[in-house]
PAFI-328587 format. One record per residue (C-alpha): z, y, x. Coordinates in steps of 0.25 Angstrom, whole numbers, padded with zeros to 4 digits, always signed. Layout:
! PAFI-328587
ZYX;...
//
This chain:
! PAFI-328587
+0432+0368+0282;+0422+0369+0269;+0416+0381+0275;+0412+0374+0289;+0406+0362+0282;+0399+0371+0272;+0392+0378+0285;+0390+0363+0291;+0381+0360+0278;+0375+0372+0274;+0370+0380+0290;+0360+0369+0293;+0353+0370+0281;+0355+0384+0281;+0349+0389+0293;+0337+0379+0292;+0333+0386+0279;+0337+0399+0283;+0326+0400+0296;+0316+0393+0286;+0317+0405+0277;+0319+0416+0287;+0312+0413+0298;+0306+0427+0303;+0292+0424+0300;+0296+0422+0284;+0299+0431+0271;+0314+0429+0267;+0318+0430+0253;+0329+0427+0244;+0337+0413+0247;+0347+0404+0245;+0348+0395+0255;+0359+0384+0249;+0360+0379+0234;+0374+0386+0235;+0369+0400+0235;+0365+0403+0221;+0365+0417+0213;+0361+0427+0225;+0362+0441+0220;+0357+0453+0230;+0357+0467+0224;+0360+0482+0226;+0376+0484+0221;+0375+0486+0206;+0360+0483+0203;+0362+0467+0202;+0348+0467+0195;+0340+0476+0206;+0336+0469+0217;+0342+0471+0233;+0335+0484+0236;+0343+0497+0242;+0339+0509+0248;+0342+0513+0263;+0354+0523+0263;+0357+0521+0249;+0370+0515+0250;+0368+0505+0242;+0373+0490+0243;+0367+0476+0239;+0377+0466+0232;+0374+0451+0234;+0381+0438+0228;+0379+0426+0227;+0387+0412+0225;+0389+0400+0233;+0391+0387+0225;+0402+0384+0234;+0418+0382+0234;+0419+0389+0246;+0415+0401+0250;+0406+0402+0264;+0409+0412+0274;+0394+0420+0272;+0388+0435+0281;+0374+0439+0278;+0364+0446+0287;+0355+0458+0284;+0341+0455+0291;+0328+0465+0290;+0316+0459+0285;+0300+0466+0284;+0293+0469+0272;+0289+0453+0269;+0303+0448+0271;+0301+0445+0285;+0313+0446+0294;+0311+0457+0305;+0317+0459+0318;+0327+0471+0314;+0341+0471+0320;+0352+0473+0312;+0357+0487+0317;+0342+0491+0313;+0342+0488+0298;+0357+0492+0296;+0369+0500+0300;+0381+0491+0298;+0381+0474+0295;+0369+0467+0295;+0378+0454+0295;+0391+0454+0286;+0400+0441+0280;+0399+0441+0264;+0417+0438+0261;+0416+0442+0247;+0416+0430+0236;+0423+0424+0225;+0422+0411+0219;+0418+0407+0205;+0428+0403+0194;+0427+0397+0182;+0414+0392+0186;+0409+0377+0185;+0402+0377+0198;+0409+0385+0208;+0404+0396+0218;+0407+0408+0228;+0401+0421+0222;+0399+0430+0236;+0396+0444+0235;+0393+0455+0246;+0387+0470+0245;+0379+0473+0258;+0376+0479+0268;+0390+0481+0271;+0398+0493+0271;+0394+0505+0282;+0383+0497+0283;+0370+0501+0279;+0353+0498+0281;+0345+0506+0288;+0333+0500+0288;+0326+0497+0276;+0318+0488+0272;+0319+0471+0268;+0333+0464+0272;+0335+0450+0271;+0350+0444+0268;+0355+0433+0273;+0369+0427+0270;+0372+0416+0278;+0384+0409+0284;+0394+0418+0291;+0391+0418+0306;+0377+0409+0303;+0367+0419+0301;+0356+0407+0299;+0365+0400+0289;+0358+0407+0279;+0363+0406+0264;+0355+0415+0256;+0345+0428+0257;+0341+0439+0248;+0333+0451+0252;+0335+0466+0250;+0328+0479+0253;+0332+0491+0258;+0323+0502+0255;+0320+0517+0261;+0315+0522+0249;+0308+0532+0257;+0296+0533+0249;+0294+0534+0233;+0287+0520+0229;+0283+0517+0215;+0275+0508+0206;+0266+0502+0195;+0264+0490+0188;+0252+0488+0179;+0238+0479+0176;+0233+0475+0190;+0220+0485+0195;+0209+0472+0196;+0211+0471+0181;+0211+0455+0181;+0221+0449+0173;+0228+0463+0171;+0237+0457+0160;+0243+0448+0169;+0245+0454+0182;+0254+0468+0185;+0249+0476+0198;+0261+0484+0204;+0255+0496+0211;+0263+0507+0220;+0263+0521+0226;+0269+0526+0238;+0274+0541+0239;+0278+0543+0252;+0283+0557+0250;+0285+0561+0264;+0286+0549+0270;+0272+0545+0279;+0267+0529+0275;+0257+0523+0279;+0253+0511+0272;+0250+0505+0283;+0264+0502+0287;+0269+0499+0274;+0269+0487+0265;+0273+0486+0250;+0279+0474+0244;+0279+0471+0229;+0287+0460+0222;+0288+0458+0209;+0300+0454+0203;+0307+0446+0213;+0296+0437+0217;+0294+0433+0231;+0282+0427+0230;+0272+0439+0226;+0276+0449+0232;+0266+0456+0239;+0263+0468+0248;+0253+0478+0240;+0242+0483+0248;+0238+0499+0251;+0229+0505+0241;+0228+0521+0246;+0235+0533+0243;+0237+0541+0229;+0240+0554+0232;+0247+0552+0244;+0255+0539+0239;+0252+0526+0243;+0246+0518+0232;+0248+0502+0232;+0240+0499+0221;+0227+0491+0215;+0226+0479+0224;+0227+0464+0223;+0240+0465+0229;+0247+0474+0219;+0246+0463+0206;+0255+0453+0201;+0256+0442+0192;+0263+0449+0181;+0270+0438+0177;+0281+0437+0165;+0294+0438+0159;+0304+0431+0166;+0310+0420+0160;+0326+0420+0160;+0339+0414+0155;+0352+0418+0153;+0365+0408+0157;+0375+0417+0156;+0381+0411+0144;+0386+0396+0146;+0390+0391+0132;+0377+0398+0125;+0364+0396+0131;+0357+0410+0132;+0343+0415+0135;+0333+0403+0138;+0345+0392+0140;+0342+0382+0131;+0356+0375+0135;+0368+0374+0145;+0376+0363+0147;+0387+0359+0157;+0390+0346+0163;+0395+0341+0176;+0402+0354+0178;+0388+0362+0178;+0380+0370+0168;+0366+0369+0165;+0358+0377+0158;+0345+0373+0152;+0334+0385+0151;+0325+0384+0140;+0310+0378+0145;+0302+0388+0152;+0287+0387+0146;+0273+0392+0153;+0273+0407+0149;+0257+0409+0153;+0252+0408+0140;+0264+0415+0134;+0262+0428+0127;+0270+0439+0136;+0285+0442+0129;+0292+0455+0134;+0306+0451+0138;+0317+0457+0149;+0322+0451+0160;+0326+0451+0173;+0313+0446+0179;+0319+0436+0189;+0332+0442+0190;+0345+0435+0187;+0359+0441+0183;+0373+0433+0183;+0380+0434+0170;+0390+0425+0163;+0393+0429+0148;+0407+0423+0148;+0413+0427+0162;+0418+0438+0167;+0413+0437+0181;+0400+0430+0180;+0398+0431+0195;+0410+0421+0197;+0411+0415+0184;+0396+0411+0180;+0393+0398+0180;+0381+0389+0189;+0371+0385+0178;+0360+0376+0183;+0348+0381+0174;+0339+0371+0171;+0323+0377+0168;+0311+0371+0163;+0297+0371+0161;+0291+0361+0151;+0277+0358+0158;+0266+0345+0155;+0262+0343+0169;+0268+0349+0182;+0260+0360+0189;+0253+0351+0200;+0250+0366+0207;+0262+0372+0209;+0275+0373+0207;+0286+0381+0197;+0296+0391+0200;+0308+0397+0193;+0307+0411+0200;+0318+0423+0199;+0331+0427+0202;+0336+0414+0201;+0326+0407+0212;+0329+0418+0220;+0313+0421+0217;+0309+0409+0225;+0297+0400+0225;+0303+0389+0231;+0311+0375+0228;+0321+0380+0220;+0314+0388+0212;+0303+0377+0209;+0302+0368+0196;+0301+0353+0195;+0292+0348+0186;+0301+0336+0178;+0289+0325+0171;+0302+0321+0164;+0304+0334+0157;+0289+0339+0160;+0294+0352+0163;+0297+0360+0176;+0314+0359+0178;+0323+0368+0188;+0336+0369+0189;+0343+0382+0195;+0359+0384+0198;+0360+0399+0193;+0373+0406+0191;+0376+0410+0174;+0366+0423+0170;+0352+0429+0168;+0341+0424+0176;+0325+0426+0174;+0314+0421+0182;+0300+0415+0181;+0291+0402+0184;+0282+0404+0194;+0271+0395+0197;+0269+0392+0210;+0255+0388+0216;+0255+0378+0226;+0253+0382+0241;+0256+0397+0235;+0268+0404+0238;+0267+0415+0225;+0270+0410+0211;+0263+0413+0200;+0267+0417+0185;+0254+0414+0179;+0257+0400+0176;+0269+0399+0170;+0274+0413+0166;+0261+0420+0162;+0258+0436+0168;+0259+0445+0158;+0258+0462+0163;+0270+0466+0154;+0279+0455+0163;+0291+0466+0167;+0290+0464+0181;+0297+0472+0193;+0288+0474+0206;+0297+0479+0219;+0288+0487+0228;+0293+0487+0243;+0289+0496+0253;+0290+0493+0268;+0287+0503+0280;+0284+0496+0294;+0280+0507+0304;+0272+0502+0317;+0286+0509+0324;+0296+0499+0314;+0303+0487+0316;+0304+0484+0301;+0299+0487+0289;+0305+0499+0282;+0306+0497+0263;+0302+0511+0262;+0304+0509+0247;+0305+0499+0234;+0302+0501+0222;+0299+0494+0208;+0292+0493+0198;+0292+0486+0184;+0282+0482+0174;+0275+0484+0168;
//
């Protein structure tokens, strides 16, 4: 009876913002479509820090989980769909891209306990067993309701590389020699060993971190002694950025890293971060994280999975005057590395500061705070973080094959890179 008047509320909102996002003409990325889903976790088994990439006849698995803030648990499948080398769903059929389930129901959950708030934690390995890809290349996930495959609850991309081909890279000062303190270029060679390219039909991707908003395709440059050479062009530099700021709220009775204070009330937590400060003018500080990344951990429990506590984690940003320009955006992790409403700061005249508050599950976040220009899709760290060419960033290299002959591209290889 719950379950039924759960799907009464939640498919008609569902499926409006599931064909706003994935209509065929648009990129897809990582999403949560209902205030419900939180903490959503996609990785290869036993690298929860690596991101969701696996090589074609490797064997290996991806493990995801996530948590619905629920008292009953939802009967939930996902579906496997092929997608191009700019996130754009294709036209492949399942029996193309895999040998085994494309579409297969998620059963195994448990609930939380001791918790205050409570939740449904779901977990799944895929693809499924005796199944297997057999095309590489960009997939999107999708779980949705069971039997309503426009019912969508959340996304997460992967890859499934060929690594067919040796692909490596650089980072250092950026070829133009403007600003070359504040901007990394990411330069990369191609070995095709006996593989015949031409670049022509091939398209590599950079992303740095796990930004969306930047990512870019680099441009041909020549060959280098029979390699191909993706390097000296506008399309190869960055804004370096900076250190990600983080915090740490695994422990509840002593605020940790960056938490000025946590409190409980009204049979919640809260945790109130120290105020963020304009980095740009700041001198640049070596430091380790997990740039953007987020790790689940609760010092006094022994399953933090289904024992952390929900903490609504309160940031700040002390600021005279709003920005009448743009906007501000917590990015990592934590906002599924979006640039959108969730993300975004209000500024309060009360307080004169930018204030968010973000429902995370008990551990170790990092992220940043992107300034985002009006009418602009791509935030910058210039105003608010500062760039500094020492900042530790990863850069993922992608690239994608797509024959006159294909249907689809083909990831012929991935590859990162840190800096500096």
């Amino acid at each position: 009876m719950y379950l039924c008047s759960v799907k009464r509320i939640l498919i008609p909102l569902l499926i409006v913002l599931a064909f706003n996002t994935m209509t065929a003409a648009q990129r897809v990325a990582d999403s949560a479509f209902h205030p419900w889903v939180k903490t959503v976790m996609l990785h290869p088994v036993g690298s929860e820090l690596e991101p969701p990439v696996i090589a074609l006849e490797s064997g290996r698995r991806l493990a995801l989980s996530f948590d619905l803030l629920l008292d009953q648990p939802l009967e939930l499948e996902y579906t496997l769909r092929h997608c191009d080398a700019h996130w754009r769903p294709d036209s492949l059929e399942a029996y193309e891209f895999i040998a085994g389930f494309a579409t297969a129901a998620i059963t195994a959950y448990d609930f939380s306990f001791t918790t205050l708030r409570p939740y449904i934690h779901y977990r799944h390995t895929l693809p499924e067993p005796y199944s297997e890809f057999t095309h590489s290349g960009n997939y999107l996930l999708t779980v949705h309701l069971a039997g309503e495959p426009d019912s969508v609850v959340l996304t997460r991309r992967l890859w499934v590389s060929e690594q067919a081909v040796a692909l490596g890279g650089t980072v250092g000062r950026p070829y133009d020699g403007i600003d070359i303190d504040r901007r990394q270029e990411v330069d990369a060679l191609v070995d095709p060993g006996q593989m015949p390219l031409n670049p022509q039909y091939l398209t590599l991707i950079a992303q740095q971190n796990g930004r969306l908003d930047n990512q870019r395709a680099l441009a041909f440059a020549g060959y280098d002694r029979g390699r191909l050479a993706y390097r000296q062009r506008p399309q190869n530099i960055f804004e370096a950025g900076n250190n990600y700021r983080f915090f740490d709220a695994a422990n509840l009775r002593s605020p940790m890293y960056n938490i000025a204070r946590i409190e409980e009330y009204g049979g919640e937590y809260y945790a109130i971060l120290r105020p963020d400060e304009d980095r740009s003018r700041k001198p640049y500080i070596v430091e380790t994280t997990l740039q953007g990344g987020m790790k689940v951990n609760a010092w006094d429990r022994r399953n933090p999975l289904l024992e952390a506590e929900y903490v609504w984690v309160n940031f700040s940003l002390p600021m005279a005057q709003p920005y009448l320009d743009g906007s501000v955006h917590i990015v990592g992790a934590l906002t599924d590395w979006q640039l959108d409403e969730r993300s975004r700061m209000e500024y309060n005249p009360t307080y004169r500061a930018y204030t968010a508050r973000l429902l995370l599950k008990q551990g170790y976040y990092a992220y940043q705070l992107l300034f985002l220009p009006s009418g602009s899709a791509v935030g910058t760290t210039a105003r608010l973080e500062g760039n500094h060419r020492l900042a530790p960033n990863r850069y993922t290299l992608c690239l994608y094959q797509r024959l006159p002959s294909d249907r689809a591209d083909r990831l012929l290889a991935v590859s990162t890179v840190n800096a500096p």
